[in-house]
C-alpha positions in Angstrom: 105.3 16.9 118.3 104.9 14.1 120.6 106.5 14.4 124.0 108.7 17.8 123.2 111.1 15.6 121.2 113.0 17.1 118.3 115.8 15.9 116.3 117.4 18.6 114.6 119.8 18.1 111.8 116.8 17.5 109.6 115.9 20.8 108.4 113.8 22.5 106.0 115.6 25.7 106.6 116.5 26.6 110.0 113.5 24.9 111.2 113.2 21.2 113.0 111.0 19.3 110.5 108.0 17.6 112.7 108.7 14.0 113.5 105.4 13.3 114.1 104.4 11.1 117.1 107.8 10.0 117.5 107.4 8.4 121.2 105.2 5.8 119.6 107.7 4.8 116.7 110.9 4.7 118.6 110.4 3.8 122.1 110.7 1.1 124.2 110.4 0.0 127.6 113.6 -1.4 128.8 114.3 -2.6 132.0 117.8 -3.9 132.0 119.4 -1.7 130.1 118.2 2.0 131.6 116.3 1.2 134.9 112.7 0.5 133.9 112.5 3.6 132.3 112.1 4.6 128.2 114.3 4.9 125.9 114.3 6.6 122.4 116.2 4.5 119.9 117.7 6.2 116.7 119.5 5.2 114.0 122.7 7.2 112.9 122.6 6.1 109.3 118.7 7.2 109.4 119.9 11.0 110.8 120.6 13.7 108.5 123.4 16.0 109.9 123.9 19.7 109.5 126.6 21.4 106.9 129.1 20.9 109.6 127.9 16.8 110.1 126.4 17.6 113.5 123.0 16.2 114.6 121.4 17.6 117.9 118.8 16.1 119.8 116.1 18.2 121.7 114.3 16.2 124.4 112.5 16.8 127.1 111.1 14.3 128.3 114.0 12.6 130.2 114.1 9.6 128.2 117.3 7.7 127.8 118.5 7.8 124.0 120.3 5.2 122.2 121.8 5.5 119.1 122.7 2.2 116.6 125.4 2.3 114.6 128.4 0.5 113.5 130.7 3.4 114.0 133.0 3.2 117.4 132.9 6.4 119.4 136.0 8.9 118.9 135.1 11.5 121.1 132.9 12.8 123.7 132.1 15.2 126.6 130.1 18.1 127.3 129.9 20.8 124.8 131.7 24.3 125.1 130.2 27.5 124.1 129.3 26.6 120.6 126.7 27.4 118.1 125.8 25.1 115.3 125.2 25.7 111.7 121.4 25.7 112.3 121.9 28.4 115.0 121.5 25.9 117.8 123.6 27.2 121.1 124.4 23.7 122.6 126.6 25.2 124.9 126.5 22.7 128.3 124.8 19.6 126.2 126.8 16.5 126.2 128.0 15.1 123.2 129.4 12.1 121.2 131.3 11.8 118.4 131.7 8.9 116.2 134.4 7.6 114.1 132.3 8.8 110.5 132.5 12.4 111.7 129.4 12.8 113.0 128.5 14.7 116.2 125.3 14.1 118.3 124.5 16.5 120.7 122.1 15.8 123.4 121.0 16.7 127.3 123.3 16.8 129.3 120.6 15.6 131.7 120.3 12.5 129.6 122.3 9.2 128.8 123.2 8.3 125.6 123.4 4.4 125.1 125.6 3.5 121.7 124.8 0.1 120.3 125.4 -1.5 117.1 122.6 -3.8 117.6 119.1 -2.6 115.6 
């Protein structure tokens, strides 16, 4: 999988389903908005959550991530010990939830950038 990036969530089982070569598809040089570097740019409505409507994101390649959707944020912080429905400790990652329930979980290393804009 292209530059250790793995969006879990979508499963076949308890296994990430390959993405293929993701950095290609999703990426983009943006100067203004992160500092010259990359950022991966996902769509929530595109994102299948787990039974319990949470979504992790595994990345390491220090990108920034942004996430479009029309949904406001209703919560976020850094995660707690806790275990997804996957089996995914994300104990220490950061997260954010949004107003339709769903949770994304990410590096804490990371920034998350949440625009409504495609």
């Amino acid at each position: 999988m292209g530059a250790g990036i793995r969006v879990t969530g979508i499963t076949a089982g308890d296994e990430p389903i390959a993405l293929g070569n993701v950095e290609h598809a999703f990426l983009s040089a943006d100067a203004g908005a992160s500092g010259g570097t990359e950022t991966l740019t996902l769509t929530l409505d595109d994102l299948i959550p787990d039974a319990h409507n949470e979504i992790v994101i595994l990345d390491a390649s220090g990108h920034d991530i942004a996430v479009v959707t029309p949904d406001a944020i209703a919560a976020q912080g850094v995660a707690d010990a806790h275990v997804t429905a996957t089996g995914l400790d994300v104990s220490g990652f950061a997260y954010c939830t949004f107003d339709g329930g769903v949770t994304v979980f990410y590096p804490s290393t990371h920034r998350l950038i949440v625009t409504n804009d495609a």
